[in-house]
C-alpha positions as CSV (number, residue, x, y, z in Angstrom):
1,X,-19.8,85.1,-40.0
2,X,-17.8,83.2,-42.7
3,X,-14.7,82.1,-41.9
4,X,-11.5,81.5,-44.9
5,X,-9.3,78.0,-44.5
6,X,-5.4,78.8,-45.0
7,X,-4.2,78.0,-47.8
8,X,-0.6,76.5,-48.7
9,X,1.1,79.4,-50.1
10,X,1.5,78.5,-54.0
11,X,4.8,77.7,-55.0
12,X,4.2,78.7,-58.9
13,X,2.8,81.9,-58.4
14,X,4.3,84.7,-61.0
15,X,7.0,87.1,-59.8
16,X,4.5,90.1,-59.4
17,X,2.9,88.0,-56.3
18,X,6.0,86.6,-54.8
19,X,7.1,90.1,-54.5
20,X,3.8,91.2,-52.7
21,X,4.6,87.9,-50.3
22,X,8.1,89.4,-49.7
23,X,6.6,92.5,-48.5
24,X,4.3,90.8,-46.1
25,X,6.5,89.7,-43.0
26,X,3.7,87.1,-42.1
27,X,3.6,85.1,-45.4
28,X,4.6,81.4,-45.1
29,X,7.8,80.2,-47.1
30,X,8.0,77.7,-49.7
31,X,9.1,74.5,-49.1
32,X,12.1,73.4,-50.0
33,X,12.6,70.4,-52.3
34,X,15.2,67.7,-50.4
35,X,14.9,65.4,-52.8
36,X,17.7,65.9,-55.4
37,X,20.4,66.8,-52.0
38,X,19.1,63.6,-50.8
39,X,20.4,61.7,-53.9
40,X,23.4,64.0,-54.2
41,X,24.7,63.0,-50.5
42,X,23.8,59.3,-51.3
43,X,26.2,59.0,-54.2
44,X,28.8,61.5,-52.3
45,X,28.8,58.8,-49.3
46,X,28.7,55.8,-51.8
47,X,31.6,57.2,-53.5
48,X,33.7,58.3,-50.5
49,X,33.0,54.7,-49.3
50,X,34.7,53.0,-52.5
51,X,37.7,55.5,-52.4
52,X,38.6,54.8,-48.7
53,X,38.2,50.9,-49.4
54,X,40.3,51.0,-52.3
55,X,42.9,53.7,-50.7
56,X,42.7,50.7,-48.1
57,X,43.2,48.0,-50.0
58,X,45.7,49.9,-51.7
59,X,48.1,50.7,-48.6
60,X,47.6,47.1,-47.4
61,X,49.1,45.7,-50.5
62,X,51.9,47.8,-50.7
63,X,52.7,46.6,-46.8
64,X,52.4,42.9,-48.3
65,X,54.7,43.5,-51.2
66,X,57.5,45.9,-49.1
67,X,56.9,43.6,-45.8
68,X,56.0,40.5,-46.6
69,X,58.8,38.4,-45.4
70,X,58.1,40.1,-42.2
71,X,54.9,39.3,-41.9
72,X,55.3,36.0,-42.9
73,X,57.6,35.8,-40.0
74,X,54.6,37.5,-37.9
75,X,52.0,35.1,-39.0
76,X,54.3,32.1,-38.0
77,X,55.2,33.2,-34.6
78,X,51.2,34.2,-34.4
79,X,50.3,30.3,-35.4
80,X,53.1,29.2,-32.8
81,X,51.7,31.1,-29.9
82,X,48.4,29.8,-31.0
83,X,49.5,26.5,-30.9
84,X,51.2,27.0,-27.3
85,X,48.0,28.6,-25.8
86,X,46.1,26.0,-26.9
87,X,47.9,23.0,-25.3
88,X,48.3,25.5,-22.2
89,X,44.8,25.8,-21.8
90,X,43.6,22.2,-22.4
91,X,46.1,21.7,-19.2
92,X,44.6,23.9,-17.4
93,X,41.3,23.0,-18.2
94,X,41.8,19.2,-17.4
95,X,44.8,19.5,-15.0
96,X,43.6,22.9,-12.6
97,X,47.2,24.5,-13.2
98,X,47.7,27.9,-13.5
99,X,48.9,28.9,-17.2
100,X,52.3,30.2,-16.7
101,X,52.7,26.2,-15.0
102,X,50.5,25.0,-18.1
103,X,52.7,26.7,-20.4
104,X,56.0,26.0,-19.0
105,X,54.9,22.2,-18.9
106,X,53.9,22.4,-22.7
107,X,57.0,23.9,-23.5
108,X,59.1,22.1,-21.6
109,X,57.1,18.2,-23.0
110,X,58.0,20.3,-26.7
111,X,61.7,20.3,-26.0
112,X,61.9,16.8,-24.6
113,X,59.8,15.5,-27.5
114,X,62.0,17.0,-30.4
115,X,65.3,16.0,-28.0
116,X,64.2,12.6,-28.0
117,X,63.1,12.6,-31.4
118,X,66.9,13.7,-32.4
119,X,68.5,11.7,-30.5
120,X,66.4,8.4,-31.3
121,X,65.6,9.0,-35.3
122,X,67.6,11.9,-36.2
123,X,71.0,10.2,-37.2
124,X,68.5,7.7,-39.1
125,X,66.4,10.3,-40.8
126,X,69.5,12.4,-41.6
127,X,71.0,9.1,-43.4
128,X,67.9,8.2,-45.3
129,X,67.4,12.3,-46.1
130,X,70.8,12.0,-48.0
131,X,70.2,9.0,-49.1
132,X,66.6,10.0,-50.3
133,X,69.0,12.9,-52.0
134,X,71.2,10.5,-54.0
135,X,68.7,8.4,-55.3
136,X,66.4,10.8,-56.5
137,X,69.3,12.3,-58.4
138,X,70.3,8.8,-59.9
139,X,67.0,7.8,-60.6
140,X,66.3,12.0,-62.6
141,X,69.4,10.9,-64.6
142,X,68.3,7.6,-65.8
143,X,64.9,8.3,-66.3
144,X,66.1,11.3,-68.5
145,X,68.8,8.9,-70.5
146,X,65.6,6.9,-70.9
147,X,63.4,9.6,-72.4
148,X,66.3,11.0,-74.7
149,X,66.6,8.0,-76.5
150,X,62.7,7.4,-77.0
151,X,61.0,9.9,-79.4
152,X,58.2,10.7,-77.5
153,X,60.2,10.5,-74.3
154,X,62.3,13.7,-76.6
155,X,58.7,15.3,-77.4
156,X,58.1,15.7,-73.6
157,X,61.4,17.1,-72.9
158,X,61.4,20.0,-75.7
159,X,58.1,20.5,-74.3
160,X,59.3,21.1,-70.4
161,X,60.7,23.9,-69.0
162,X,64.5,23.7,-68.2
163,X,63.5,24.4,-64.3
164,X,61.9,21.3,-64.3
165,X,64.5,19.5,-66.2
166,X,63.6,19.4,-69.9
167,X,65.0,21.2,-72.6
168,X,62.8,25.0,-73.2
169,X,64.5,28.0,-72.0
170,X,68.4,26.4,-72.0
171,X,69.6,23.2,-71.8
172,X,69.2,20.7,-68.9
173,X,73.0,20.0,-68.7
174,X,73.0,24.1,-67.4
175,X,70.6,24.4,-64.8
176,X,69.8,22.4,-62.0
177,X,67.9,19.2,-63.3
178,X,64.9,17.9,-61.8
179,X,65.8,15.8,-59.6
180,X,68.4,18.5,-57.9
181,X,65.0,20.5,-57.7
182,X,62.8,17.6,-55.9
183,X,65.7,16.9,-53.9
184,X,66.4,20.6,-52.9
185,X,62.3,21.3,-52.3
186,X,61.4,18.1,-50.5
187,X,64.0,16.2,-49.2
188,X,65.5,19.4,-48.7
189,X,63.2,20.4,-45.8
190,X,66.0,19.5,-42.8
191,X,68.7,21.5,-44.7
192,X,67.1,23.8,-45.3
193,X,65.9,24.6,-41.8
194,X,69.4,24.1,-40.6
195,X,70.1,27.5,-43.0
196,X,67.1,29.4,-41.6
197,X,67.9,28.3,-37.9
198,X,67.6,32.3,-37.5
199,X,64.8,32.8,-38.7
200,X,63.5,29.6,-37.2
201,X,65.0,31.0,-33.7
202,X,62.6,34.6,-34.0
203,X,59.8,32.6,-34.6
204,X,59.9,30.5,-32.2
205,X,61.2,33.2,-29.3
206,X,58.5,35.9,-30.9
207,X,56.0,32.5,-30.6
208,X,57.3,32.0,-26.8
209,X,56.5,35.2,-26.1
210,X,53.5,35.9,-27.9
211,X,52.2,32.7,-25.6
212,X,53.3,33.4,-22.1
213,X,51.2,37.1,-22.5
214,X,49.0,36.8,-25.0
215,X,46.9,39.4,-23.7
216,X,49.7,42.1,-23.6
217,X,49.8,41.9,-27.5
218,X,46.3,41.8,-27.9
219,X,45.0,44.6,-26.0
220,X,48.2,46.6,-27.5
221,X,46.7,45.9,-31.1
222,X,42.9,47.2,-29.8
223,X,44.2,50.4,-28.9
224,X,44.9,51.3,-32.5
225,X,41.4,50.6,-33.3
226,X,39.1,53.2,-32.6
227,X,37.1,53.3,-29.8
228,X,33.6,52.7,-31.3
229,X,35.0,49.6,-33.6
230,X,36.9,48.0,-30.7
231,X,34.1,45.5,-29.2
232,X,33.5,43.9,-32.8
233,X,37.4,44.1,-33.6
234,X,37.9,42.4,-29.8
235,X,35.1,39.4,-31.2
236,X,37.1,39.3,-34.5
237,X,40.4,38.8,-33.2
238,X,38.9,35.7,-30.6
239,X,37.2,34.6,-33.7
240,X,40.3,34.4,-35.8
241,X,42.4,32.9,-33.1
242,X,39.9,30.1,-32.3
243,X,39.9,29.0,-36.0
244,X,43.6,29.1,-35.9
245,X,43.5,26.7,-33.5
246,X,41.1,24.6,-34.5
247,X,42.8,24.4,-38.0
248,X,46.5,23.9,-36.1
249,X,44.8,20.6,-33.7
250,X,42.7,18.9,-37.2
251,X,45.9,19.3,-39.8
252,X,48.5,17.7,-36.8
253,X,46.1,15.0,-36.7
254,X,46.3,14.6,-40.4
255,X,49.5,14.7,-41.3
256,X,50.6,12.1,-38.3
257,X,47.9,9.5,-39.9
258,X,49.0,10.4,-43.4
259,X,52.5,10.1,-42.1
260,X,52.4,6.9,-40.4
261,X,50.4,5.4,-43.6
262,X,52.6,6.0,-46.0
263,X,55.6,5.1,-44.1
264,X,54.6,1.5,-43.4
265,X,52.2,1.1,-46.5
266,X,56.0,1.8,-48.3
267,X,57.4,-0.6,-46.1
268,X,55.4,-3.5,-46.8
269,X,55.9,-2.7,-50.7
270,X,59.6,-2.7,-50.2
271,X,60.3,0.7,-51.1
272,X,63.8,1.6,-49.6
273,X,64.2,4.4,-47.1
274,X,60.3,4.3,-46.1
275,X,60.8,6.4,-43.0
276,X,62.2,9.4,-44.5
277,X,59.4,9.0,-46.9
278,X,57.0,8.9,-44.5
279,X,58.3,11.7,-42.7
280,X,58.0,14.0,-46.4
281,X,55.0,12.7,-47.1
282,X,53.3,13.9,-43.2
283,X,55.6,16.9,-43.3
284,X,54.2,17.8,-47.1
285,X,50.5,17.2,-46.1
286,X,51.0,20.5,-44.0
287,X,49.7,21.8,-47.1
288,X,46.3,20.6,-48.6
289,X,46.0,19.2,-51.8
290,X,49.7,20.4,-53.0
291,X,51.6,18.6,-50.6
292,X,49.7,15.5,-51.5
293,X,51.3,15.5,-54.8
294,X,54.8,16.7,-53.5
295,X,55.0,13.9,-51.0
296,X,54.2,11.7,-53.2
297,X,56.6,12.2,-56.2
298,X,60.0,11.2,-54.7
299,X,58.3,7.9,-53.9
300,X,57.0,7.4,-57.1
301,X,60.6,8.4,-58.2
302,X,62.3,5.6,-55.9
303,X,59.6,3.1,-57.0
304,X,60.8,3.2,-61.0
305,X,64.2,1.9,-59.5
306,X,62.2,-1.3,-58.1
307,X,60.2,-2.1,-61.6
308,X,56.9,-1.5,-63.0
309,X,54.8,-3.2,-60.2
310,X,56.0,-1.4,-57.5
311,X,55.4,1.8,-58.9
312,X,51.9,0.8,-60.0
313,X,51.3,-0.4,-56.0
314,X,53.3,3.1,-54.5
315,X,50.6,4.7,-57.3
316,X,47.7,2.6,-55.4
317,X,48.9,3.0,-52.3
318,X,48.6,6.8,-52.4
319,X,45.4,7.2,-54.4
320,X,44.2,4.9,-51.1
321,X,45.8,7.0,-48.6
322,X,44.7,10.4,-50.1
323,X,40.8,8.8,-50.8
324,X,40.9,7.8,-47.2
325,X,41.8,11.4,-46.1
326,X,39.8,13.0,-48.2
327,X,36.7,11.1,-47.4
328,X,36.9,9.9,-44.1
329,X,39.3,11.3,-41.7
330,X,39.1,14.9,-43.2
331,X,35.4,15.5,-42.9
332,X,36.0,13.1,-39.3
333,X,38.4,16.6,-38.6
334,X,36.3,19.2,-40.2
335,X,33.5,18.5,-37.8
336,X,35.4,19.7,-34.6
337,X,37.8,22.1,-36.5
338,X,37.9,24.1,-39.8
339,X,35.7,23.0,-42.9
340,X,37.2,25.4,-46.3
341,X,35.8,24.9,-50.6
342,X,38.5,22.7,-52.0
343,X,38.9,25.6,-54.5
344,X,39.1,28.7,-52.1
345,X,42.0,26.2,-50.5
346,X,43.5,25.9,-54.0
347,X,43.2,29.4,-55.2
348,X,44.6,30.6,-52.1
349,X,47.9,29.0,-52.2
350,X,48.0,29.9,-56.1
351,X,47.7,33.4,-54.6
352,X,49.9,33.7,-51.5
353,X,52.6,30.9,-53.0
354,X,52.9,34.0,-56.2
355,X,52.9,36.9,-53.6
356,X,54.8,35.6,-50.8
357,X,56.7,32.8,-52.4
358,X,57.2,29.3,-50.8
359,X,56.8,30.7,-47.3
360,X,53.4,32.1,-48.6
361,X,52.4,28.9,-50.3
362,X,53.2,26.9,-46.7
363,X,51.0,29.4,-44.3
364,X,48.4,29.9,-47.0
365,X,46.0,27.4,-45.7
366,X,46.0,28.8,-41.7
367,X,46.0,32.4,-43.3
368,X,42.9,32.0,-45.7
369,X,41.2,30.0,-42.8
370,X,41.8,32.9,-40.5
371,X,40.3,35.3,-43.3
372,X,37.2,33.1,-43.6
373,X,36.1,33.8,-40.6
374,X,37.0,37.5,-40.3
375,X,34.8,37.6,-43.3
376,X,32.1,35.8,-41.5
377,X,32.1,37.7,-38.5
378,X,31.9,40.8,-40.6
379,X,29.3,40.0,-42.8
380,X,25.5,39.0,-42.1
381,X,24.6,35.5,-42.9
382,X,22.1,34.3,-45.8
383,X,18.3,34.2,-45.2
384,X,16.9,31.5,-46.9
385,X,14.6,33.9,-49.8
386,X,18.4,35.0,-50.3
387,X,20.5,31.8,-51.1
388,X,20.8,30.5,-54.8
């Protein structure tokens, strides 16, 4: 007795047998091919994926460009509260307090700080602010009379844009003149907080309260994440606050040294109103790189005044300050707190100074910092077959 192997039923046959197999109820089907709805949902997915990121993308640019003085004002209060939580827990982590007594202790050592501050230096740095004022004004005037009547000093005014005192785009006579500009956007900063003292005030209160429950806010901004996303959007949100921190504590450090520096390295050259320059040139160094060069401009400006060699030694004394800085007490800070590419710091503030304006160029450096590490929570590190 022979016995027949089944055969897979044969997908090419001609019509006359595939309608003999229809009529037999017990005749296997034909396999379908998967491979081409395979591909077809691939590139569906893939495509779907790119329009929701850029429909994303999309919506959260809009916000920036309608909102964005809001949300600068949200960021700053954010970095406030950071900054209160911070000391509050290093109290209660050395000290055994509770935090609401941690917190009220930081704020209350805050208030007496800036009270004594005020009462101490403020008439002083006031005096030397307006004095800073009138000098650098003086100073823009001469050094302009000077340049009008040399003819290369004449090239480099026709050459400069009237916003920063030369003669392109209107004469200089008709806007404000450079040093009216330095003046406004660096010795500036005290008069100009006095006009934002509301804004200052929500920032602070939003800041206050941010700090005293900071899990309130938190758990409030989890709930509109959905429910699968929420434990890695709970590790991102401690991750981003950390580094906030971290970048707060290393940059306070940096600007009191640059602060204190430059203050009595001007005072030993002989460079008049040396504390108000001091105070710019810490207050400026909130901002990498940039503020370098914005703190140290009025001084240069002061030091023509003096002569040629103190000028030259203001020039020395700030290529020293910024070397040290640069080399030694920044990557001193960057071990224990936040370590960003010179030119992702750079292109950053280029980026949020031209969407968000001063106020973006200011927070751009905690903000970018803050990104970084969303972006390295998110995304899987580098093997090493994988790195360039």
């Amino acid at each position: 007795m022979t016995s027949a192997s089944a055969s897979p039923p044969d997908c090419a046959a001609s019509s006359e047998q595939t309608d003999k197999k229809q009529t037999d109820t017990a005749a296997p089907s034909c396999p379908v091919p998967e491979t081409n709805s395979e591909n077809s949902a691939g590139w569906l997915g893939s495509i779907t994926h790119i329009l929701r990121l850029t429909l994303g993308l999309a919506v959260i640019g809009l916000m920036v460009w309608l909102l964005g003085d809001v949300l600068t004002i949200l960021f700053a209060a954010t970095l406030f509260a950071v900054v209160l939580h911070g000391l509050s827990r290093i109290l209660v982590k050395h000290l055994r307090l509770p935090y609401g007594w941690s917190l009220t202790a930081v704020v209350a050592a805050l208030i007496a700080a800036v009270a004594l501050l005020v009462w101490g230096s403020g008439p002083a740095i006031v005096s030397e602010a307006s004095k800073l004022q009138d000098a650098l004004r003086q100073q823009e005037a001469s050094l302009r009379t000077t340049l009008q009547h040399n003819p290369t000093g004449q090239m480099i005014l026709n050459y400069l844009p009237a916003s920063l005192g030369g003669n392109q785009g209107g004469s200089g006579g008709s806007l404000a003149s450079l040093g009216s500009r330095i003046a406004g956007s660096m010795t500036g900063i005290l008069g100009s907080a006095f006009g934002a003292a509301g804004t200052i005030v929500v920032i602070l209160i939003a800041g206050l309260y941010f700090a005293m429950d900071p899990a309130l806010y938190a758990n409030g901004a989890l709930r509109l994440v959905p429910v699968a996303q929420r434990p890695r959007a709970r590790m991102l949100m401690l991750r981003a606050s950390q580094t906030l921190w971290a970048w707060v504590a290393g940059q306070s450090l940096d600007m009191l040294v640059v602060g204190v520096l430059s203050g009595v390295g001007l005072w030993f050259i002989g460079v008049p109103l040396a504390l108000a320059l001091g105070v710019l040139a810490g207050l400026c160094n909130f901002i990498p790189y940039i503020g370098a060069i914005m703190g140290a401009v009025p001084a240069l400006l002061l030091a023509l005044s003096l002569g040629t060699r103190e000028t030259i030694m203001v020039a020395v004394l700030y290529s020293v300050i910024q070397f040290f800085e640069g080399n030694v007490l920044a990557p001193v800070i960057q071990r224990h707190a936040v370590q960003m590419p010179p030119a992702i710091t750079v292109l950053s503030q280029t980026l949020f100074g031209a969407i968000l304006g001063f106020p973006g160029l200011i927070f751009a450096s905690p903000l970018t910092a803050a990104l970084l590490s969303i972006f390295d929570g998110l995304t899987p590190p580098l093997s090493d077959d994988e790195r360039v």
